[in-house]
N, C-alpha and C positions, 0 to 999 in steps of 0.2 A: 198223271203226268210222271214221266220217267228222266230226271235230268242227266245230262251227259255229263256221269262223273263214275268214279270208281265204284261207287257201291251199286250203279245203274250195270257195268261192266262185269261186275264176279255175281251179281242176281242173272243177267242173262247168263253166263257162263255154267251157273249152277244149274239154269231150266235147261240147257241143253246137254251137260253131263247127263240129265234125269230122267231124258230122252231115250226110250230103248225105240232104236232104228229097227226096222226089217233088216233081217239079216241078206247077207248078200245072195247073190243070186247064183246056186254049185255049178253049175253048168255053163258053159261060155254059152256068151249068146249074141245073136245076131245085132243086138242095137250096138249102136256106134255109141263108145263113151261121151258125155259133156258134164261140163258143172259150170253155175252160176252165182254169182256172192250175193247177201245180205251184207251188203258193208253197211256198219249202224256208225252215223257221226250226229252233228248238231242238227237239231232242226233252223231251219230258216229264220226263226227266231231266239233262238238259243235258247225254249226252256222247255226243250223234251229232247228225247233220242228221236231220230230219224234213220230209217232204209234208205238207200240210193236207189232210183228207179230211172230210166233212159227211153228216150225216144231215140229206136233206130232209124241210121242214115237212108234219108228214101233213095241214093246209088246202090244200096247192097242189092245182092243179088237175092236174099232170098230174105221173107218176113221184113221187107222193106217200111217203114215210118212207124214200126208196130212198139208199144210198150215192151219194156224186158228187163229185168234184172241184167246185171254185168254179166259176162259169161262165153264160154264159146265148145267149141271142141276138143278133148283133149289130144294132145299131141303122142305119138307111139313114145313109150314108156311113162309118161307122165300121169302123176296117181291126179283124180280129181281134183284134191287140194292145192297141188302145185300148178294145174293149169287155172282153178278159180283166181290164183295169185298174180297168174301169169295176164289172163284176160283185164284184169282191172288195173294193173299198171300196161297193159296196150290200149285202152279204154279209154281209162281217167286218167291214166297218168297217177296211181295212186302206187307204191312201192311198201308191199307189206311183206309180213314174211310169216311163219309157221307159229310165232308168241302170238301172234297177233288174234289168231283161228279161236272161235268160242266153243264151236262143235258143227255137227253135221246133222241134215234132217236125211228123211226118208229118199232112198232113187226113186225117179218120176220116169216112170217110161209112157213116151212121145208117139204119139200116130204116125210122126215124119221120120222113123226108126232112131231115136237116141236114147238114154237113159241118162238122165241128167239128176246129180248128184248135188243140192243147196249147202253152200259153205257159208256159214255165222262167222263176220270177223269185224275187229272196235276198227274204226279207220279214225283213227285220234288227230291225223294232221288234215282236216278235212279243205285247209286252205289252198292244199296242196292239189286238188283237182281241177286236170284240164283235160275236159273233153276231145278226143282224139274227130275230128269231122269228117273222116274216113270211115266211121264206125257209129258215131253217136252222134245225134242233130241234139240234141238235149237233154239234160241231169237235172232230177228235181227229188229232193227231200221230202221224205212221206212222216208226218210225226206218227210214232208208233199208239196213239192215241185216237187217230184215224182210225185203223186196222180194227183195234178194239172197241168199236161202234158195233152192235148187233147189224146196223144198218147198209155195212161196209161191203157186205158179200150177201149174192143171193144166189139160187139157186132152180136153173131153170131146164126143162125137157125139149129135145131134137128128135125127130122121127126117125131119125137115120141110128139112134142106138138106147139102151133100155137105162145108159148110165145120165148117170145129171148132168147136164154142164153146170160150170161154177164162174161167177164173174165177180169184178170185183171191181166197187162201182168209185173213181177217181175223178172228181172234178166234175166234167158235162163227159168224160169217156168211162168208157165200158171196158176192162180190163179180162181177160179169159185164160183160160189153163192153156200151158202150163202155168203161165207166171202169178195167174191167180189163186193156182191150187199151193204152188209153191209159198206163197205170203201167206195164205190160210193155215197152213200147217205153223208156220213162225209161230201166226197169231195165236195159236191152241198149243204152241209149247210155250211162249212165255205166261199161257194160264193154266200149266199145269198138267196138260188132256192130251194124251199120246193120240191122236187121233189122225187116223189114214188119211192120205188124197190118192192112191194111186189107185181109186175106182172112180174120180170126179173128170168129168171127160172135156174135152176140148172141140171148138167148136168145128164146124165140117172146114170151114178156109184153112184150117190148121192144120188141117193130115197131112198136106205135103210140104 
């Protein structure tokens, strides 16, 4: 159990200082930037830390009703941290700023051509969120205790490529990379284990 207080806030802060990223990538490249938040607040019952996690709005244009972390595209000049900030107060309504950021994981690069960039940040006024319904049909608190179930992720084979796909299994849904692989990496930095996602593959509906 991890309770939502300060010493919960500078232990994650520490695992992802500890964190050596992939370094970035020398060469421009063809994926379109995006970043997506771990914003960590109370759980639903207030006696753990919690992820925010969204059901998208089934009007959107693309990955319509699908699970997702906050997050979106960055905008030209905007470094991923500032559009992570940006997305989740157009989102949730949540208004953070750069104190707030715990660190960054690994870029995940996307079948649908992005490379999408996980920002860690304490979203402390957690009262303060209001799903924007243009964007998000639903917001629900994952206790960080879930995650850390051996149970929580599993790992299965597509015909269509030699990598794993990775899911990650929420309630009676079936959760898939990116946004799977992206919580799986969380999970193994807050225990310590620098360990890769950006070989765990995504399922075939997901390329485009």
């Amino acid at each position: 159990m991890r309770a939502f207080d300060d010493a919960t806030r500078r232990n994650i802060a520490e695992a992802c200082a500890a964190f050596a990223r992939l370094p970035e990538m020398a060469e421009p490249s063809a994926l379109k930037r995006a970043a997506v938040v771990l914003a960590l607040t109370e759980s639903s019952d207030r006696d753990d830390t919690a992820f925010l996690l969204t059901k998208r709005a089934s009007s959107l244009r693309s990955h319509r009703g699908q699970w997702a972390l906050p997050g979106g595209r960055c905008d030209a000049g905007e470094t991923p941290v500032e559009a992570a900030l940006r997305e989740l107060d157009e989102e949730l309504a949540l208004k953070l700023s750069a104190a707030d950021v715990l660190g960054t994981l690994d870029d995940y690069p996307t079948r649908s051509g992005y490379l999408i960039t996980p920002v860690v940040v304490w979203a402390a006024d957690s009262a303060a969120i209001r799903p924007n319904p243009d964007e998000v049909a639903s917001v629900h608190r994952i206790a960080l205790d879930t995650i850390e179930r051996d149970e929580a992720f599993d790992f299965t084979a597509i015909p269509e490529s030699a990598r794993r796909v990775i899911r990650f299994h929420h309630q009676m849904s079936l959760i898939h990379a990116p946004t799977a692989a992206l919580i799986y990496q969380f999970r193994e930095v807050l225990a310590g284990r620098h360990t890769r996602v950006t070989d765990l593959e995504q399922p075939v509906f997901a390329w485009k």
